[in-house]
C-alpha positions in Angstrom: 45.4 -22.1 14.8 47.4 -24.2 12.3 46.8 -23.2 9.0 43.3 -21.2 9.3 41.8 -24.1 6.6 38.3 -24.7 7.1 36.6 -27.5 5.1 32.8 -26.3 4.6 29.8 -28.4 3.4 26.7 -27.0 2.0 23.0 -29.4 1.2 20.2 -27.6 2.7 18.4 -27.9 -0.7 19.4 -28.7 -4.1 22.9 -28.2 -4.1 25.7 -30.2 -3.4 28.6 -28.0 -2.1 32.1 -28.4 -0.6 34.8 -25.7 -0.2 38.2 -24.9 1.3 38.4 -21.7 2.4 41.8 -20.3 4.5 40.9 -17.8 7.5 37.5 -17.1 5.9 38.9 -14.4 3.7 40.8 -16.6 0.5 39.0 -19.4 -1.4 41.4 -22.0 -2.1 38.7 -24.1 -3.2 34.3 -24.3 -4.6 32.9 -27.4 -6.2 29.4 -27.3 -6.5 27.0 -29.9 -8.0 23.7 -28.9 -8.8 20.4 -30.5 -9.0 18.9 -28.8 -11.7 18.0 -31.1 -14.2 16.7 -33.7 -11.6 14.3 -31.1 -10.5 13.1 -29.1 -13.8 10.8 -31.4 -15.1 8.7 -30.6 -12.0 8.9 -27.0 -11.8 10.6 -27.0 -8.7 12.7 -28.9 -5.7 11.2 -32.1 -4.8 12.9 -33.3 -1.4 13.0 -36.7 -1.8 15.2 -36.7 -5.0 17.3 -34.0 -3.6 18.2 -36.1 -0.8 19.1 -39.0 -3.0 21.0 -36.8 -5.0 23.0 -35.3 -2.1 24.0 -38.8 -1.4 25.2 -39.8 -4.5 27.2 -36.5 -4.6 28.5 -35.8 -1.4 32.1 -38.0 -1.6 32.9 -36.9 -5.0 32.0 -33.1 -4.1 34.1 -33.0 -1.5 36.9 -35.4 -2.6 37.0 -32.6 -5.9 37.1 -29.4 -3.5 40.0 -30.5 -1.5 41.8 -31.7 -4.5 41.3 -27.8 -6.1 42.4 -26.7 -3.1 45.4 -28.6 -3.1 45.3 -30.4 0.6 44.5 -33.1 2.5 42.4 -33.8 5.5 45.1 -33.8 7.0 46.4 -30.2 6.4 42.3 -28.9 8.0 41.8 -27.7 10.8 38.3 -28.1 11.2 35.2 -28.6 9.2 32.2 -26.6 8.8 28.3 -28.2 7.8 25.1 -26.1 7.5 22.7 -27.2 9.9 19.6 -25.4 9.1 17.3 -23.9 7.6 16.2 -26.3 4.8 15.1 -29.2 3.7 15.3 -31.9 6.5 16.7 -35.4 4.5 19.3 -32.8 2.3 21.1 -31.2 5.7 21.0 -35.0 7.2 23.4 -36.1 4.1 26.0 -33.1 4.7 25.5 -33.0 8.2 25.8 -36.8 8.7 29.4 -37.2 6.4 30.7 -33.6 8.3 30.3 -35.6 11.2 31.8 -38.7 10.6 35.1 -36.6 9.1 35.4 -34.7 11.9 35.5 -38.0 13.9 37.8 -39.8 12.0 39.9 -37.1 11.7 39.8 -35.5 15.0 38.7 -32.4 14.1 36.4 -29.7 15.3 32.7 -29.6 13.5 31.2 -25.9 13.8 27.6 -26.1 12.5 26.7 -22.5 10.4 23.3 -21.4 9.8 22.3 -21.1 5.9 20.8 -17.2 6.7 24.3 -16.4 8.2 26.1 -18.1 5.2 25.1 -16.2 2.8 25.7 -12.7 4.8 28.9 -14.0 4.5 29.2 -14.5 0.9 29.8 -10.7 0.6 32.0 -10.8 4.3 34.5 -12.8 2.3 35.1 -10.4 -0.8 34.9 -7.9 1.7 37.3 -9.8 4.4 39.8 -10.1 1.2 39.9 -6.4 -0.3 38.7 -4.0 2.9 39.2 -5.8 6.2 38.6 -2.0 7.8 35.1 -1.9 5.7 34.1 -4.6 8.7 34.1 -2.5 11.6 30.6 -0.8 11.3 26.8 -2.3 11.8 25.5 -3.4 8.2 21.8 -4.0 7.2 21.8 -7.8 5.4 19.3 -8.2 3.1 19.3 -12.2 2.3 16.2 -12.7 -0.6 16.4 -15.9 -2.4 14.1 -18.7 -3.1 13.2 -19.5 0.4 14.2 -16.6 2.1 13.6 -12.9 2.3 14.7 -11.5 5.7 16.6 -8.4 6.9 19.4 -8.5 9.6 20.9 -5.9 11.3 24.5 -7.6 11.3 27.2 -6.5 14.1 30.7 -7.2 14.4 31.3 -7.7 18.6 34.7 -9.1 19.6 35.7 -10.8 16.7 32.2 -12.7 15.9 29.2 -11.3 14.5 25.5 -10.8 16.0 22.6 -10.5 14.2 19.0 -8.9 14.3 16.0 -9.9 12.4 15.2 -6.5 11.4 12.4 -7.7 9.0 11.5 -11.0 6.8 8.5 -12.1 4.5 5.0 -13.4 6.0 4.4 -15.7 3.2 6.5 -16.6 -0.1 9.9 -15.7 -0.7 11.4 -13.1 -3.5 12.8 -15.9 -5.5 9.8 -18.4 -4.8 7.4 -15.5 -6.2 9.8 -15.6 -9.5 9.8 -19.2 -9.6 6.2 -19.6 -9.6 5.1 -16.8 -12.2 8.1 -18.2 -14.2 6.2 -21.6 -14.1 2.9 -20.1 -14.6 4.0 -18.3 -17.8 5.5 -21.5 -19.3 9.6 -20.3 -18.7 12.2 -22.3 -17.7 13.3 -23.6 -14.3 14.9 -21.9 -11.9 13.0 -19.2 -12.8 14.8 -16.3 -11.5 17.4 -16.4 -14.8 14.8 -16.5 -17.4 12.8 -13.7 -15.8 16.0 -11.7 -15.4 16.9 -12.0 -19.0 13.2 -11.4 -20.9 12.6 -8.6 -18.5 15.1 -6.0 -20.7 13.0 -6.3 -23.4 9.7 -5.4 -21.6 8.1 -2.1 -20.7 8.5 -2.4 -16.6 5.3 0.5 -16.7 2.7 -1.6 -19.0 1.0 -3.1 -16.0 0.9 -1.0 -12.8 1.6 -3.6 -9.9 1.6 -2.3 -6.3 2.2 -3.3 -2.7 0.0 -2.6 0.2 1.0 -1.6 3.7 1.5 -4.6 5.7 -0.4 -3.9 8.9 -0.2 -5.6 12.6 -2.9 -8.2 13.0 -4.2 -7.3 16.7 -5.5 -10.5 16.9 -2.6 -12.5 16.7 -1.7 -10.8 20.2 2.1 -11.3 19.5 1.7 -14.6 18.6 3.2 -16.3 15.6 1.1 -16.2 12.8 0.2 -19.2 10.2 2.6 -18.6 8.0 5.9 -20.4 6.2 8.2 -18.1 7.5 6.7 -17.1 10.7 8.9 -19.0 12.6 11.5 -16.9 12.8 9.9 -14.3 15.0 6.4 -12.9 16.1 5.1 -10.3 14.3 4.1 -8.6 16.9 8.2 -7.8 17.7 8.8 -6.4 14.2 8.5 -2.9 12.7 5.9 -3.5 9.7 7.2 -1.2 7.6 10.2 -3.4 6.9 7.8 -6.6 6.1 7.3 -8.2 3.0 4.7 -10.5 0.9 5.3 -11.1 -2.3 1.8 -13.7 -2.7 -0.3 -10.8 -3.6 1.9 -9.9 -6.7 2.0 -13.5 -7.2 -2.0 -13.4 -7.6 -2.2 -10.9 -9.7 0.1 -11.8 -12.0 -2.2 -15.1 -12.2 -4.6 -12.7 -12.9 -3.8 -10.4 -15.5 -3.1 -14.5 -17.5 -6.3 -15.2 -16.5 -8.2 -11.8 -18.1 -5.7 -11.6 -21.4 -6.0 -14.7 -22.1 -2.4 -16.0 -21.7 -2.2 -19.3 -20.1 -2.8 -21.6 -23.4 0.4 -19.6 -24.9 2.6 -20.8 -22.3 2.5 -24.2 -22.8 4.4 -24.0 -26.1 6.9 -22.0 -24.1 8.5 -24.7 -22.5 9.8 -27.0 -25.3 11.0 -23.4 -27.3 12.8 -22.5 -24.3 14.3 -26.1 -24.0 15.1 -25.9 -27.6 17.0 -22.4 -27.3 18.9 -23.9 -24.4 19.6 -20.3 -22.8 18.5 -17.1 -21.9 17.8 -14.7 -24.8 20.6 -11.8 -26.0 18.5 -9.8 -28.3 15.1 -8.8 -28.4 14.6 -10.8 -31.6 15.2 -13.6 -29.5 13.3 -12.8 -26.8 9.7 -12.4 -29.3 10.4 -16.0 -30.7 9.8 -17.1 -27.2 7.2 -14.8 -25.8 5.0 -11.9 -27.4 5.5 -8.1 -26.6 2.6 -8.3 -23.8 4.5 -11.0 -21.6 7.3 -9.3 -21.9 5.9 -6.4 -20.6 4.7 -8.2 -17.8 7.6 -9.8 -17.2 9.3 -6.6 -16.8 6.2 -5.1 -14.7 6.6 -7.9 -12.3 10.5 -7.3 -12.1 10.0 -3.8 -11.8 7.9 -4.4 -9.0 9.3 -6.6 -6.8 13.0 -5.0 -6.8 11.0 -1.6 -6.2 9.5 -3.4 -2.9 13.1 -5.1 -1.7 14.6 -1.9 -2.2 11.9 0.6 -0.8 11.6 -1.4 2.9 16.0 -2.3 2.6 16.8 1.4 2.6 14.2 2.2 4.6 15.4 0.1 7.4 19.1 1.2 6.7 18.2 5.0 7.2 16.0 3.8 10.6 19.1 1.9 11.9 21.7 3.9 10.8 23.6 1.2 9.0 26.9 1.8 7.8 26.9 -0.4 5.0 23.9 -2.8 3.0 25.0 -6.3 1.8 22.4 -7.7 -0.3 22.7 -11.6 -1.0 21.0 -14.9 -1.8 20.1 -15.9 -5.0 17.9 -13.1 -5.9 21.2 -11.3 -5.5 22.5 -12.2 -8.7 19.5 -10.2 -10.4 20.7 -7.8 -12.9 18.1 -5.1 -12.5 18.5 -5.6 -8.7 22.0 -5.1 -8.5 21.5 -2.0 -11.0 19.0 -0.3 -9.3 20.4 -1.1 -5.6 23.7 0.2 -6.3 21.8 3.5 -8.3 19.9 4.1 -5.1 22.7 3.4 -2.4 25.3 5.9 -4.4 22.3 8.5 -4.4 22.1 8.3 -0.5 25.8 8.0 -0.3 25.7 4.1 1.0 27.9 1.9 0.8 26.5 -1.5 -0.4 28.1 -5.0 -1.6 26.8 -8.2 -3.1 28.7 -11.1 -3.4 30.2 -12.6 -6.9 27.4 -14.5 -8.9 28.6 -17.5 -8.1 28.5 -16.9 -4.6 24.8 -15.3 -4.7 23.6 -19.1 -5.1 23.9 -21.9 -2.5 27.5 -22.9 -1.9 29.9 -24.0 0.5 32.8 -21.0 0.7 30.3 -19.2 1.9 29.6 -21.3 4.7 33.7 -22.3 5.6 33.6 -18.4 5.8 31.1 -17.7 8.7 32.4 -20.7 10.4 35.9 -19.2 10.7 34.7 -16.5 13.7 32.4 -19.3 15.2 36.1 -21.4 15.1 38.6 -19.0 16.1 35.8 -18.1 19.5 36.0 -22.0 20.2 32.4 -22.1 19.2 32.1 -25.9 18.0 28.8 -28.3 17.6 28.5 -30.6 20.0 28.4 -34.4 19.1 24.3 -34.7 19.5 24.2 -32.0 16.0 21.4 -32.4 13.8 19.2 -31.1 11.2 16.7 -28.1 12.6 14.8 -27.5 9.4 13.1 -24.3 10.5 16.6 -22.7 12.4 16.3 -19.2 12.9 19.1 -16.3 12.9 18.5 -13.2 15.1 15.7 -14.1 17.0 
């Protein structure tokens, strides 16, 4: 197999990746440029600019990750794109240039899914300290700002298989944080900034709950009308292990609404910008928001972890999975990681996330998944393209 170097490229959204990664276990090799700035100004990812912007970075990005790495095209032995989920015009830039290297080069192209990407974000710490930590069933729990799902993930004959276990029926973990981030006049992404205000909040001032998610008999197994319902009727999953997070999201529009709290945002955002980070001290924190928002900042936090961890373990304990890997972007949550790892060593779990900067979108992650895809023979065929709505584990 040559040298076991696998080229990946990552832009399903907003983030330009490129990494080298040898035998998906070490990272020679991560460059990632993100979109940030371009987007901020309107509160979220608009497609059209990330395209443009995934064009304009693509060469460089990739030109800098081989360089880190210290080889050539030459020295590859095959190159890994994501080809779903996301947004359509961003995969068509990476997929698009992964295909015209692998032509002009001669080399394999394995297409990855996004979903299985970041499960193996935390395979590749893993694959590099434990490689006998891999041999049992682990429950995935990917929540980030598009995507909330559980997978029962399965190592069988040196790939992996996966089993959507449970997902959201409307907006994702991290898109609930974005929009109450944007609602409350913080900064974007919003994920950070709620992270960082909620220590200095009371996570009890404002009792926020989840209901049951019940079967809709209606539906008759059918998919129902919802962003993420592609993935898999309803009708085949356990509803215990669903989520919503738009409910939360209402009320916290809400509670604005009734105290009075929406005018007071507005002078949030050019503080914030002024400050140019997330608060350290809870002197800090006041100069940008009063005692109340903080303690509904925290509240909402509180909340939504509660939820992720509640139906995670629950569906651990129902499948009897060795191990929980929680990852995504949401994965980089402080309080999350605290209170996950709290609750796993209280059952006697084991559980993994991957390194910060792996939690976000990049493209180690997705040289890593492609290596069992490679070393099975598993490669895209010449027709690849971009399937926005690509599910994992049906």
């Amino acid at each position: 197999m040559g040298n076991g170097l696998i080229l990946g490229i990552e832009s399903s959204c907003d983030e330009t990746a490129a990494a080298v990664v040898e035998r998906g276990a070490r990272t020679l090799s991560s460059v990632v440029a993100s979109q940030i700035a371009t987007h901020a100004r309107y509160g979220g990812v608009v497609p059209e600019l990330a395209s443009r912007e995934h064009l304009r970075a693509i060469v460089p990005v990739v030109r800098a990750a081989l360089a880190e790495a210290g080889v050539t095209l030459e020295d590859l032995d095959a190159i890994a794109v994501t080809s779903g989920p996301g947004l359509a015009g961003a995969l068509l830039v990476g997929i698009t240039y992964a295909k015209a290297l692998a032509y002009a080069q001669g080399l394999p192209l394995v297409a990855v899914n996004h979903l299985e990407g970041h499960i193996h974000a935390v395979l590749l710490n893993l694959r590099a300290t434990a490689n006998d930590a891999l041999d049992a069933p682990s429950l995935a729990l990917v929540v980030s700002g598009g995507h909330t799902h559980l997978y029962l993930a399965e190592p069988v004959s040196g790939t992996w298989r996966y089993r959507l276990v449970g997902r959201t029926l409307d907006d994702a973990a991290g898109e609930a944080y974005d929009k109450v981030a944007k609602l409350l006049g913080l900064g974007y992404p919003g994920g950070p900034w709620i992270d960082a205000l909620a220590r200095f909040g009371n996570p009890h001032a404002v009792p926020f709950s989840f209901a049951q998610i019940k079967t809709k008999a209606h539906l008759g197994g059918k998919v129902p009308r919802t962003k993420a319902a592609t993935t898999a009727p309803i009708a085949e999953l356990d509803p215990h292990f669903l989520f919503s997070f738009s409910g939360i999201k209402t009320a916290v529009l809400r509670y604005v609404e009734l105290h009075g709290m929406r005018e007071a945002a507005r002078a949030r955002v050019p503080r914030m910008l002024a400050m140019g980070r997330t608060p350290a001290t809870h002197e800090e924190a006041l100069a940008l928001c009063p005692q109340p928002v903080l303690d509904l900042i925290a509240s909402f936090q509180h909340a939504v972890v509660g939820d992720l961890m509640k139906k995670t373990f629950a569906a651990a304990e129902a499948l009897g999975a060795a191990r929980i890997l929680v990852t995504g972007g949401v994965a980089a949550n402080r309080e999350l990681r605290e209170r996950f790892t709290a609750e796993a060593e209280r059952r006697g779990l084991a559980i993994a996330f991957p390194t910060r900067a792996l939690s976000t979108d990049n493209a180690a992650m997705i040289a890593a998944a492609a290596w069992p895809r490679f070393a099975a023979g598993e490669f895209a065929p010449a027709s690849l393209t971009a399937d926005p709505s690509l599910a994992l584990g049906r």
